[in-house]
N, CA, C and O atoms as a MOPAC input file, in Angstrom:
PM7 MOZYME 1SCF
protein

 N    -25.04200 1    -1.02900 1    61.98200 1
 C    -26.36200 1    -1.57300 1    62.24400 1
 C    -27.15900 1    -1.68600 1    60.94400 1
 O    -27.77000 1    -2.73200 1    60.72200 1
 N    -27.19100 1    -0.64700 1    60.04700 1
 C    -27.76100 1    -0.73900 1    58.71200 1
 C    -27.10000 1    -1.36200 1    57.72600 1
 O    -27.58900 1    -1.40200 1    56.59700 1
 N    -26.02900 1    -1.87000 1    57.98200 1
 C    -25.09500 1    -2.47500 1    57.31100 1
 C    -25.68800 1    -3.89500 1    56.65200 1
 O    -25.94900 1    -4.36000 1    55.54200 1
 N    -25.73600 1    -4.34400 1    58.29700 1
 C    -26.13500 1    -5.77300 1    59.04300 1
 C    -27.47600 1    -5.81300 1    58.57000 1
 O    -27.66400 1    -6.73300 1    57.77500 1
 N    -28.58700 1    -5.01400 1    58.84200 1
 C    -30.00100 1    -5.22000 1    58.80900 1
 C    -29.83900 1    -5.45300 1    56.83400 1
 O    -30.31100 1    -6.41000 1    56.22100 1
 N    -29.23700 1    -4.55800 1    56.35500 1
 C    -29.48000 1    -4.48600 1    54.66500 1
 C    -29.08600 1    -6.00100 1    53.87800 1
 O    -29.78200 1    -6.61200 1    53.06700 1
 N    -27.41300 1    -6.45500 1    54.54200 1
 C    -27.48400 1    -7.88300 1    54.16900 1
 C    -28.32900 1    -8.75700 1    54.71500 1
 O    -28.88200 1    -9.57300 1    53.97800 1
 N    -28.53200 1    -8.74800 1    55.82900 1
 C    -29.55900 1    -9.77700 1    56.16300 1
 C    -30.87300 1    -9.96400 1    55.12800 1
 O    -31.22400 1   -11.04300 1    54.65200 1
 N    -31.57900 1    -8.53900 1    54.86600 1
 C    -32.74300 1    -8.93400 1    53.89800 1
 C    -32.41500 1    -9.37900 1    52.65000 1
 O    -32.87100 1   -10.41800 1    52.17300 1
 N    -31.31100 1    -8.33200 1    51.85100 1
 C    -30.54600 1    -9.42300 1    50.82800 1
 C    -30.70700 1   -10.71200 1    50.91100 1
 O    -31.61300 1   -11.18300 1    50.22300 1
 N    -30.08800 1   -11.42100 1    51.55500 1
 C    -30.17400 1   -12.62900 1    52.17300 1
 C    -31.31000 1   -13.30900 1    51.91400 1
 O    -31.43900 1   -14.00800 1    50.90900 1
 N    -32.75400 1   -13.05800 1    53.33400 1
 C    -33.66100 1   -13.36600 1    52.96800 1
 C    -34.64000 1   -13.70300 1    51.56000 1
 O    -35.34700 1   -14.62500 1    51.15400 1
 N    -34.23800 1   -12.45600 1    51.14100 1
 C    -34.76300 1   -12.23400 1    49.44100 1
 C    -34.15600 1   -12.67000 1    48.41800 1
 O    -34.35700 1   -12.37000 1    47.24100 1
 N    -33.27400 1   -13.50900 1    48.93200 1
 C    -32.55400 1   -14.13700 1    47.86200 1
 C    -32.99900 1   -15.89900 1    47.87500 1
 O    -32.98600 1   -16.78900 1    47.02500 1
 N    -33.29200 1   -15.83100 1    48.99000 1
 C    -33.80300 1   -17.20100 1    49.12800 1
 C    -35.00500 1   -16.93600 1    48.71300 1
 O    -35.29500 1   -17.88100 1    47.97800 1
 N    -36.13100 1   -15.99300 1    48.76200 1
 C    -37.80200 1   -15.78200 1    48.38500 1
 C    -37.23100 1   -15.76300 1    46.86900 1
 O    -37.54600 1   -16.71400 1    46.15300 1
 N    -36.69400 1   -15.09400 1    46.52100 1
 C    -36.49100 1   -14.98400 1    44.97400 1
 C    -36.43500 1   -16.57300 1    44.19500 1
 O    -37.26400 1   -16.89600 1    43.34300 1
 N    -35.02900 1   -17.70600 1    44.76700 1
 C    -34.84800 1   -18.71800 1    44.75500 1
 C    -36.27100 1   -19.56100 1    44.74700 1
 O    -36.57200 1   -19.97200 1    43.62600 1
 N    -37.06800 1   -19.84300 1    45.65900 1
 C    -38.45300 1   -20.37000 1    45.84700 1
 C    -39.09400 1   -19.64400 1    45.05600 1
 O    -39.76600 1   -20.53800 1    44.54100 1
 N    -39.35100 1   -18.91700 1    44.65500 1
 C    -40.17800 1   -18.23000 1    43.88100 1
 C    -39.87400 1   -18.39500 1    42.35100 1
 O    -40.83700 1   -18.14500 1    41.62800 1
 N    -38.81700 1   -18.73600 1    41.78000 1
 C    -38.56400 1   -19.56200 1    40.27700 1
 C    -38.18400 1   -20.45500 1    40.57300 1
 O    -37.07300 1   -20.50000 1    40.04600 1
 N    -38.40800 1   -21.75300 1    41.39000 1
 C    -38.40700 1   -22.69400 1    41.39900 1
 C    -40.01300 1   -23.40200 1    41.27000 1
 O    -40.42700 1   -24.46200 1    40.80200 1
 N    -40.67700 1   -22.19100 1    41.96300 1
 C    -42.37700 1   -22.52800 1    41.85600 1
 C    -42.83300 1   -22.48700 1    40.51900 1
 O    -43.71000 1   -23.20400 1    40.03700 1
 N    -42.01500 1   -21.37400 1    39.80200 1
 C    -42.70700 1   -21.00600 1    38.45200 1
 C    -42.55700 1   -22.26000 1    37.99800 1
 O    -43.47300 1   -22.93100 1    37.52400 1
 N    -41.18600 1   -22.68400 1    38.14900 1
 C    -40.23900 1   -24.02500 1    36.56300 1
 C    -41.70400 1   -25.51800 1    37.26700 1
 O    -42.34800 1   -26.45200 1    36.78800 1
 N    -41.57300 1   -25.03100 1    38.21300 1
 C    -42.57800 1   -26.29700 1    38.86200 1
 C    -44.10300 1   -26.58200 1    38.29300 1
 O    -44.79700 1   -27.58400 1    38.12200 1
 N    -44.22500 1   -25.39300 1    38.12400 1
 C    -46.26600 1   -25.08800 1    37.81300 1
 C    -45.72700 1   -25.10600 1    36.01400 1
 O    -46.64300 1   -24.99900 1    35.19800 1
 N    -44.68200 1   -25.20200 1    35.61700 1
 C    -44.06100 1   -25.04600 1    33.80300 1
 C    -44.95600 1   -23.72700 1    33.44000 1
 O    -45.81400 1   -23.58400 1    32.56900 1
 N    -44.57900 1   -23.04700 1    34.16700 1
 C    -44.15900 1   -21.00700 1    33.68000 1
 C    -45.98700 1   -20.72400 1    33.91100 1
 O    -46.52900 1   -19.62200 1    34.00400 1
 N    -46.64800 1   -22.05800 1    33.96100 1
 C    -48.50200 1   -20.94200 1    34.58000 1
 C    -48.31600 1   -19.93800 1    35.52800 1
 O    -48.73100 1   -18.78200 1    35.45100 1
 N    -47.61800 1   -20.48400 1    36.50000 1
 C    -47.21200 1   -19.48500 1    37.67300 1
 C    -47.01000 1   -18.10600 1    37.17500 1
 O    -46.55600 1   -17.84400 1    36.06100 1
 N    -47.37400 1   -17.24100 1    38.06500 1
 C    -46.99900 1   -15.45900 1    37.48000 1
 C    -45.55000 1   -15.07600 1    37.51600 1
 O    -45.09900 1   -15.03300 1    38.66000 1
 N    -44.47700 1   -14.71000 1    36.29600 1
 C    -43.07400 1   -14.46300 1    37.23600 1
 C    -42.69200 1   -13.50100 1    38.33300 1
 O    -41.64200 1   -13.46700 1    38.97400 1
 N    -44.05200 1   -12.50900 1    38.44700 1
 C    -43.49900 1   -11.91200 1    39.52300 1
 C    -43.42600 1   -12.50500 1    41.10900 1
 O    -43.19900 1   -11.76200 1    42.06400 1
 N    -43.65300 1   -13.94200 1    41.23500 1
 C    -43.31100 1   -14.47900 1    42.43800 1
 C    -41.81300 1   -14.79600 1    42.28300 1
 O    -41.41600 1   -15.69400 1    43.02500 1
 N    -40.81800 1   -14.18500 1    41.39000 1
 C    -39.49300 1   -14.39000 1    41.39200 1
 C    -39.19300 1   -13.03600 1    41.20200 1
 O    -38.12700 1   -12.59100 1    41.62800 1
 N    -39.79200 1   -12.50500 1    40.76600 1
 C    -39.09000 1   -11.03400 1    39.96300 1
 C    -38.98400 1   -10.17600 1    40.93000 1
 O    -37.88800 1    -9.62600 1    41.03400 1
 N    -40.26700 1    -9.73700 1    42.09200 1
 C    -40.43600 1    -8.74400 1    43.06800 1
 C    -39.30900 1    -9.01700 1    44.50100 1
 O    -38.80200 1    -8.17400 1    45.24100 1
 N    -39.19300 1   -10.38600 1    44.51600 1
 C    -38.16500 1   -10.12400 1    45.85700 1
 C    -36.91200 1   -10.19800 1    45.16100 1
 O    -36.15900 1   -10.72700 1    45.97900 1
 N    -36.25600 1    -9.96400 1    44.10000 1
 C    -35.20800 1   -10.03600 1    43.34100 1
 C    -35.37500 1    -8.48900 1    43.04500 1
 O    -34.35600 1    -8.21200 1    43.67800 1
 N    -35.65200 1    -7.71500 1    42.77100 1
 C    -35.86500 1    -6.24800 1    42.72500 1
 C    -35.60800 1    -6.06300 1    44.20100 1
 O    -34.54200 1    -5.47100 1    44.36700 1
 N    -36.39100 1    -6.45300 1    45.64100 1
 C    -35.46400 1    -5.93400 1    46.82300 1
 C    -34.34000 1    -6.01300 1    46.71200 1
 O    -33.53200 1    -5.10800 1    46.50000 1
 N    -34.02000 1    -8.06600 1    46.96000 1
 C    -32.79500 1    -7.86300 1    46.61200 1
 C    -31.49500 1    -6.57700 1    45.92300 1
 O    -30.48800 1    -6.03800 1    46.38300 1
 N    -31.98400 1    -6.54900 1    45.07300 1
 C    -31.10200 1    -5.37600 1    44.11800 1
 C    -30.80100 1    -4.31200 1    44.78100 1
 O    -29.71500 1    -3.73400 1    44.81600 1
 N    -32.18300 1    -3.94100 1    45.53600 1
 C    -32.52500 1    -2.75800 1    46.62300 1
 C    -31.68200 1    -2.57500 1    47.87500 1
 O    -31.10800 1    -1.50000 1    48.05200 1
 N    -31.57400 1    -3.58500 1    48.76900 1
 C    -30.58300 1    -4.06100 1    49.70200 1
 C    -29.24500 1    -4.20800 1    49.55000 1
 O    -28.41700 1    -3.76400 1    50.34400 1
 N    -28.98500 1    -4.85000 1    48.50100 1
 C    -27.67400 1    -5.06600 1    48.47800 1
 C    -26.96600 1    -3.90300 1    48.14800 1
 O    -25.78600 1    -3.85700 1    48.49400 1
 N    -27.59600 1    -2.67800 1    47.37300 1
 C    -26.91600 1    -1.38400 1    46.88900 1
 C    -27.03600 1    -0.42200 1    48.23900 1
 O    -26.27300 1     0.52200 1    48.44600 1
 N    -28.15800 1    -0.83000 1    49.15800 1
 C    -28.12000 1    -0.28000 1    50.55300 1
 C    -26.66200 1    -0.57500 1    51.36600 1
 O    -25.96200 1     0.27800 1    51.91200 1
 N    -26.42900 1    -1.91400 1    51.29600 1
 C    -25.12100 1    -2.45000 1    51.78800 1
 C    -23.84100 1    -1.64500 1    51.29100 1
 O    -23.05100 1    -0.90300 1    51.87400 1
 N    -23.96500 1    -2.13300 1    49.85600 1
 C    -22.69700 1    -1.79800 1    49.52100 1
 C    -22.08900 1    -0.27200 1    49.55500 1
 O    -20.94100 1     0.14300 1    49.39100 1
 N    -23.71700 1     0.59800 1    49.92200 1
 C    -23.47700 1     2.23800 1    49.85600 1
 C    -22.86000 1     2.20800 1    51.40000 1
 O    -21.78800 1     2.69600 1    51.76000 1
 N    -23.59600 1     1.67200 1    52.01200 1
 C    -23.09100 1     1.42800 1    53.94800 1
 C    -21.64100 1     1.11200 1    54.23900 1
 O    -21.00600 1     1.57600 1    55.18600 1
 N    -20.99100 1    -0.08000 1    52.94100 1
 C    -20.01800 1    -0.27500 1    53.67900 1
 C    -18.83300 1     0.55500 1    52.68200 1
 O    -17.65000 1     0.54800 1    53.02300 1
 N    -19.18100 1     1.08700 1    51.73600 1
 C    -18.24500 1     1.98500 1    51.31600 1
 C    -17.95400 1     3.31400 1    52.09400 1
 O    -16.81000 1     3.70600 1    52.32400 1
 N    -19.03900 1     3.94000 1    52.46100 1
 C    -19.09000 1     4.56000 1    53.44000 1
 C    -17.93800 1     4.94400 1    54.76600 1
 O    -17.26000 1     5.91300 1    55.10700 1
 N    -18.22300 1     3.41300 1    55.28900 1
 C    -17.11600 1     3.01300 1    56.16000 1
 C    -15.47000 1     2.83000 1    56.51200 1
 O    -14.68500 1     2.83300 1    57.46100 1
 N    -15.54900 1     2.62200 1    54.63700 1
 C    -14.01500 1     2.70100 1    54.23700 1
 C    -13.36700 1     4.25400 1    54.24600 1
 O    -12.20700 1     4.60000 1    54.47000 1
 N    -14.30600 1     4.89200 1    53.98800 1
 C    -13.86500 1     6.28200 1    53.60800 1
 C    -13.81100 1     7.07900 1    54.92200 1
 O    -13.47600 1     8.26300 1    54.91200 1

């Protein structure tokens, strides 16, 4: 179940991350980078949630 919920936000936050430096390159860097940087830090967050979950599983 935490497996599932952890990739899924990965997921999500990978697409917010995506939109979020695409806004910056768009506004030519006025934009703040932390509308790319902060859901890319979940990201990072989640996915090490996952990968602790499904190693877990193996063992």
């Amino acid at each position: 179940m935490i497996k599932r919920v952890a990739l899924t936000l990965s997921v999500v936050f990978i697409i917010l991350t995506l939109t979020g430096a695409i806004y910056v390159l768009t506004n030519g860097g006025k934009a703040n980078a932390g509308y790319a940087c902060i859901p890319m830090v979940f990201t990072l967050i989640s996915l090490s949630v996952y990968r602790k979950y499904k190693q877990s599983e193996k063992s």
